[in-house]
C-alpha positions in Angstrom: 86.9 142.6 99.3 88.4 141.2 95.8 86.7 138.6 93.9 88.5 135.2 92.8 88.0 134.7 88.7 89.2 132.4 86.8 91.6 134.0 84.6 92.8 131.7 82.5 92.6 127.8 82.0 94.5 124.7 80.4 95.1 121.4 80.4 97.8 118.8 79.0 97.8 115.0 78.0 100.3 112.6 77.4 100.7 111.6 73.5 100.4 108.1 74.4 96.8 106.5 74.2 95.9 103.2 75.9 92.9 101.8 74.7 90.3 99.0 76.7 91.4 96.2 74.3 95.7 97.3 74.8 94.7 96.2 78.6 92.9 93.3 77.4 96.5 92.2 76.5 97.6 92.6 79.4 95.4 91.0 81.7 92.0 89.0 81.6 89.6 92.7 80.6 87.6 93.7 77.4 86.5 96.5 76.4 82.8 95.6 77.1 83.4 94.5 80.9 85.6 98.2 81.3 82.7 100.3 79.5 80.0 98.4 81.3 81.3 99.8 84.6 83.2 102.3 84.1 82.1 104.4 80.8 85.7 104.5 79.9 87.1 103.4 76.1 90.7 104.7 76.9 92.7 106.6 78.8 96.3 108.3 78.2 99.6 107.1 80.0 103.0 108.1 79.4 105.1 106.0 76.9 107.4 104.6 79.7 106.4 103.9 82.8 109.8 104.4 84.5 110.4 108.0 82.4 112.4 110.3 84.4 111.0 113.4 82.1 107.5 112.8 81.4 106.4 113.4 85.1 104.1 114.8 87.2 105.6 118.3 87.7 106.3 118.1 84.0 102.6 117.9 83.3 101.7 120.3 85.2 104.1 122.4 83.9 102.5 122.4 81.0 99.3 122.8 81.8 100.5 125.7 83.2 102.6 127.2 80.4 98.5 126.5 78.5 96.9 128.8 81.7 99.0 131.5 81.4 98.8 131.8 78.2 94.8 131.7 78.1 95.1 134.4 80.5 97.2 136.6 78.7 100.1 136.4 81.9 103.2 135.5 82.4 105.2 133.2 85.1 106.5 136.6 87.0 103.0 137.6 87.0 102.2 134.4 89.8 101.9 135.3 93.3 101.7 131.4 94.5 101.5 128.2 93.7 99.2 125.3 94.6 99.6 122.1 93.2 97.5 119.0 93.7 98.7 115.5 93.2 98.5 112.0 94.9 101.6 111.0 92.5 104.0 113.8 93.5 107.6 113.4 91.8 109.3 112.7 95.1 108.1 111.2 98.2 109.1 115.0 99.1 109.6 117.6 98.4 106.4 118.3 96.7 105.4 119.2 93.1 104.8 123.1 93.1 108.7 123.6 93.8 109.6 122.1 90.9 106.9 124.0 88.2 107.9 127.2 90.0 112.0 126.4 89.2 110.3 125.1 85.5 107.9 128.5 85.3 111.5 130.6 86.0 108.9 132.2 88.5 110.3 134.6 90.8 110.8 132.9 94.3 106.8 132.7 95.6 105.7 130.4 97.8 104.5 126.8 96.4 101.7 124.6 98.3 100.8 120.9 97.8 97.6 119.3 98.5 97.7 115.7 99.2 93.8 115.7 98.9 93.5 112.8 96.1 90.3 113.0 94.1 89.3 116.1 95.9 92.2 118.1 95.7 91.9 120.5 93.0 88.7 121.4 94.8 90.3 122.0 98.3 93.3 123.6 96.0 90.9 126.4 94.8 89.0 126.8 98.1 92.5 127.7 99.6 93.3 129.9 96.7 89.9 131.6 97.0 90.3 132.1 100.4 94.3 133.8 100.1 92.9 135.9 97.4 89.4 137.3 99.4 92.0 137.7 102.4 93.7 140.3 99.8 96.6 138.0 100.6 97.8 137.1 96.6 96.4 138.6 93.3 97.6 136.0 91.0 97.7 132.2 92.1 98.0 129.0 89.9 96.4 126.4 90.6 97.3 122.9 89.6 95.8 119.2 89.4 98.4 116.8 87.5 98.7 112.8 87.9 100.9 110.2 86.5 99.2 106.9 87.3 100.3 104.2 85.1 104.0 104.2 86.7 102.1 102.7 90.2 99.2 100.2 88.4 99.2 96.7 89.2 98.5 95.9 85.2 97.5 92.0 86.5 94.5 90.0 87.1 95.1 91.1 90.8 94.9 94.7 89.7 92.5 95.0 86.8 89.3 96.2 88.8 91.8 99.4 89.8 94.4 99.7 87.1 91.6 100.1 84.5 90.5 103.6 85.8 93.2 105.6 85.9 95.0 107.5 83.4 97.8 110.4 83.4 97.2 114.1 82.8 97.0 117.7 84.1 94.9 120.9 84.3 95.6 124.6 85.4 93.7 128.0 86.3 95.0 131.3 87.1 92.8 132.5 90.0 93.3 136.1 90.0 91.4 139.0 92.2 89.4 141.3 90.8 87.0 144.0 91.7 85.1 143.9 88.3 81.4 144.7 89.6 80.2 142.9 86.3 81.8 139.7 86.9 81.2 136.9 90.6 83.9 134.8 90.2 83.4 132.4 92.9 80.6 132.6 95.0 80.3 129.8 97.2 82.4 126.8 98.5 82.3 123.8 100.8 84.8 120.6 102.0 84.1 117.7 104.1 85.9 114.6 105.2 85.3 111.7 106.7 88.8 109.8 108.1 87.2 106.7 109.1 86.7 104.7 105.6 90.5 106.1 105.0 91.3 102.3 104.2 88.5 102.0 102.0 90.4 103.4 98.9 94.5 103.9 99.8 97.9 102.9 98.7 99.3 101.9 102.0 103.1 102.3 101.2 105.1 104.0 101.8 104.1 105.6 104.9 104.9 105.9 108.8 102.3 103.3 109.1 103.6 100.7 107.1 107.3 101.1 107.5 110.2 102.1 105.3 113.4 100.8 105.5 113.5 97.9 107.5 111.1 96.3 105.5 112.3 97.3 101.9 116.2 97.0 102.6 116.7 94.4 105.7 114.0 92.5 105.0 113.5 92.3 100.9 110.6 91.0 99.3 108.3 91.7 102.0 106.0 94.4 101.4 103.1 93.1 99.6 101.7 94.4 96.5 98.3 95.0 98.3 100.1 97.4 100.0 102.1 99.3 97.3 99.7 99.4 95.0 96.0 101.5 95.2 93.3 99.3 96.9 89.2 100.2 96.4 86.2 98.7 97.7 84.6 99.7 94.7 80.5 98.9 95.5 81.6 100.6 99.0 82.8 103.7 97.3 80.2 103.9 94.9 77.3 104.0 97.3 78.9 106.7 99.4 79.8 109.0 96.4 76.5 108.8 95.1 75.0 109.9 98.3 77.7 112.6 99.2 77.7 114.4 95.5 74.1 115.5 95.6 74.4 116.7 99.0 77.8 118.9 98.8 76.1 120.5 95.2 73.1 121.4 96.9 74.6 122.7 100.0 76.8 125.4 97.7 73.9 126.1 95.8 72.1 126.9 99.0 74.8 128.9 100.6 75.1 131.1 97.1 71.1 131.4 97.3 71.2 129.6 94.0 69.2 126.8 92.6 69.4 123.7 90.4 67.4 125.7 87.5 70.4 128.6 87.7 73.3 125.9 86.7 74.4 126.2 83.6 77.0 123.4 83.7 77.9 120.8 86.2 81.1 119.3 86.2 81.8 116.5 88.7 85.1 114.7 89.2 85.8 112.1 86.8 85.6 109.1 89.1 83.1 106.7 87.0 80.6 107.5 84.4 78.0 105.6 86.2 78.4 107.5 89.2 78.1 111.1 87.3 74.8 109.3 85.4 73.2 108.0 88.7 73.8 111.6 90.0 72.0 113.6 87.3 69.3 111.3 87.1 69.3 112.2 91.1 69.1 115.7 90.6 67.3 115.6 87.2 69.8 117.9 85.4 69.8 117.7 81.5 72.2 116.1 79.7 73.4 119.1 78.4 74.4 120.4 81.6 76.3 117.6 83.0 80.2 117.7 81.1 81.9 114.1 81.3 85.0 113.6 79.6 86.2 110.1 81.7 85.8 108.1 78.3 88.9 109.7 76.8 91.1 110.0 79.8 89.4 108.0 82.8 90.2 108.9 86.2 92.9 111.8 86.6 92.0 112.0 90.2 93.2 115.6 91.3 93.3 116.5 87.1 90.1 115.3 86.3 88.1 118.2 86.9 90.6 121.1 85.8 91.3 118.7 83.0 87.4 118.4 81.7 86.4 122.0 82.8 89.5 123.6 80.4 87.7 121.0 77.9 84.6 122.2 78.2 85.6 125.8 77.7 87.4 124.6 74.5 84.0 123.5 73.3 82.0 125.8 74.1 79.7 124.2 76.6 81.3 126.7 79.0 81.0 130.2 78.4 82.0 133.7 80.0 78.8 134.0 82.4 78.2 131.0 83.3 77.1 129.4 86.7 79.6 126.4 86.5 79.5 123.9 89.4 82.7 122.3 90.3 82.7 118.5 92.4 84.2 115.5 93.6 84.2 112.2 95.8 87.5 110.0 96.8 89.8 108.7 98.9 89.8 110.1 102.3 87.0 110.0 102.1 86.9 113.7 101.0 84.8 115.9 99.4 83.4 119.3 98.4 82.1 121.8 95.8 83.2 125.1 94.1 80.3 126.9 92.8 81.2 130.1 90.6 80.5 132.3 87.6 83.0 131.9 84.9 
């Protein structure tokens, strides 16, 4: 049976940064309130919020275009795409379409996952899984997120429009057979529907209606329900609870321990959170990797995003037992536990 590796790995960021005192101007925030809670001092959003170029897909793209190149491929080389976003281009279709016609890959299939904070975890379990299956030898993977075009930037918004930020990261998950290398060894996802309102945009969706409300009846939907809600203290205390357990149970099922990991890299929800979490499991700082104070919360980017930054460091190295997690809306979660 093939192993899944990671083959090659990048990341891109919009130009534009938007620092805790460029929100202070824009609603009643400081720097020290943002930092205080959140560990975040900026974060990058496209320059125009209602830019028809400087989307999604386009991030990804590049991302991408950074992947293939770290991996020494090129776009004919893909056998699939996944692509995980929870601010797709269009409603539908999805985002992997439109980096395959951007790739000029030959006509593979594309996959989205609608998994939010967690998706570029489920993304690679379901690449790892086509890959063992012998299905695909070459799939790109994809987490990208343009925020700042759906943030309430008022007082009504602040406690959720500070977070977020724009930006995208990629693998190449290829198969290999390579008796010295693991690749991934272990996975795990888990969900839990019931707090689904808990942290949600609400429209547009079946639930909510579409166009009776938008076109017969105008200025009716409410902006609690186009723009992202969050309990924030409610999330918090589940995340903190569900983090330790996901990393120990793929530890566990890869007969690993806590002493093995050589890096932990957790979705970039909230520094706090990631702090409270290695305190929890007593890791050293050195092998925690947070990068949320430059970008803030990329949601499906965030942990391709600080992994390809890590590697570009050099506090990941070929070798390494590299734990991958995350916590969000859904709820969902999970963990990817693997050698790089």
């Amino acid at each position: 049976m093939p192993k899944s590796i990671i083959a090659g790995i990048g990341h891109y960021v919009p130009e534009n940064i938007v620092t805790n005192d460029d929100l202070s101007k824009l609603m009643t925030t400081n720097d020290e309130w943002i930092t205080e809670r959140t560990g975040i001092k900026e974060r990058r959003h496209r320059k125009n919020r209602n830019d028809a170029e400087e989307t999604t897909a386009f991030l990804g793209f590049k991302a991408s275009e950074s992947a293939l190149k770290n991996a020494d491929l090129s776009a004919k080389d893909l056998d699939f795409i996944i692509f995980a976003t929870l601010s797709p281009d269009y409603f539908f279709p999805g985002c992997g379409v439109l980096v395959q016609e951007m790739l000029g890959c030959d006509t593979i299939g594309a996959l989205d996952v609608r998994n939010q904070c967690s998706g570029f975890v489920y993304a690679m379990s379901v690449a790892n899984a086509f890959i063992k299956s012998g299905e695909y030898k070459n799939i790109l993977v994809i987490g990208a997120e343009v925020h700042s075009f759906g943030l309430d930037f008022s007082d009504a918004g602040r406690g959720v429009s500070v977070i977020f930020g724009d930006g995208a990261g990629a693998v190449i998950l290829s198969a290999s057979n390579d008796e010295k290398r693991q690749g991934i060894l272990a996975t795990n996802l888990h969900s839990e529907g019931k707090y689904a309102e808990e942290l949600c945009t609400k429209f547009p969706g079946s639930k909510f209606g579409w166009s009776d409300r938008t076109i017969l009846e105008p200025g009716v939907v409410t902006p609690e329900e186009i723009y992202p809600i969050m309990n924030g203290n409610f999330v918090f205390k589940h995340a903190v609870t569900r983090f330790p357990e996901t990393i120990m149970e793929v530890l566990d099922k890869a007969g690993k321990t806590l002493e093995d990991l050589d890096m932990f890299i957790p979705h970039q929800a909230n520094l706090r959170i990631a702090q409270f979490v290695q305190k929890k499991l007593n890791l050293p700082e050195e092998k925690v990797f947070n990068n949320i104070q430059k970008y803030g919360n990329t949601t499906a980017a965030s942990i391709p995003l600080a992994l390809s930054e890590a590697v570009e460091q050099g506090k990941v190295k070929r070798g390494d037992l590299i734990c991958l997690s995350a916590f969000g809306s859904g709820f969902t979660w999970g963990s990817i536990l693997f050698e790089y």
